[in-house]
C-alpha positions, 0 to 999 in steps of 0.5 A: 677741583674747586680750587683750580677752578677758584685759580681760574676765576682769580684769572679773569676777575677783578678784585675792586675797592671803592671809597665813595665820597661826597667829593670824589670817587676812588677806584682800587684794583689789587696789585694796579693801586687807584685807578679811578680818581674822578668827582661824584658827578653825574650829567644827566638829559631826562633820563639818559646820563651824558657824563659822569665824573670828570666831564660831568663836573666840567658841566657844573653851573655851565648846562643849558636848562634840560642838562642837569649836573647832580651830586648824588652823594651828600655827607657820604650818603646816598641821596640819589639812589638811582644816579649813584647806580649809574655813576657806580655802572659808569666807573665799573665800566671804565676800570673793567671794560666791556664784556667780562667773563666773570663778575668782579668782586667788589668792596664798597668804603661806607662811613661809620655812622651811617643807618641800615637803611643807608648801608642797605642802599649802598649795597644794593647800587653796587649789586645792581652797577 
């Protein structure tokens, strides 16, 4: 019984690999390849977030002073926790849509060298996006 409904879910669920870089964000769904191929931006007015990726790079250095452009990523580190959160929801969003049965399963690129803090950080954005 477990593996039909195993199969079941493999129906209606997503299997997502994301490389977050420095520069730019790759989504990978199996059998589509890269989906998402955008920069680690993120646009945001006090605490409501107005673009992130393509857009929100567009709005670099061209805000007005309450528009802030962050990069919430630096050497392959989270330096922005709750940013890279919301940049992480945004793209789930945009490759999953809206209302999903089950939760997609989701794999997360780190580089090597990173502390446990750092790689504690990565997970925990991503369980929360």
């Amino acid at each position: 019984m477990s593996s039909f409904f195993q199969k079941i879910v493999k129906l209606f669920s997503y299997d997502i690999g994301i490389d977050l870089g420095t520069a730019n964000t790759l989504v990978n769904v199996k059998d589509q390849g890269i989906v998402l191929r955008e920069p680690s931006v993120v646009a945001v007015k006090g605490d409501k977030v107005l673009a992130v990726g393509d857009e929100a790079k567009r709005m670099l250095g061209r805000t007005p002073g309450n528009i802030v452009a962050i990069r919430p990523l630096r050497e392959g580190v989270i330096s922005d926790y709750d940013m890279t959160e919301r940049m992480l929801r945004e793209f789930l969003h945009k490759v999953v849509g809206g209302f999903q049965l089950f939760k997609p399963r989701v794999i997360i690129c780190v580089p090597s060298g990173i502390t446990e803090v750092e790689e504690r950080a990565v997970v925990d954005a991503g369980i929360q996006a």
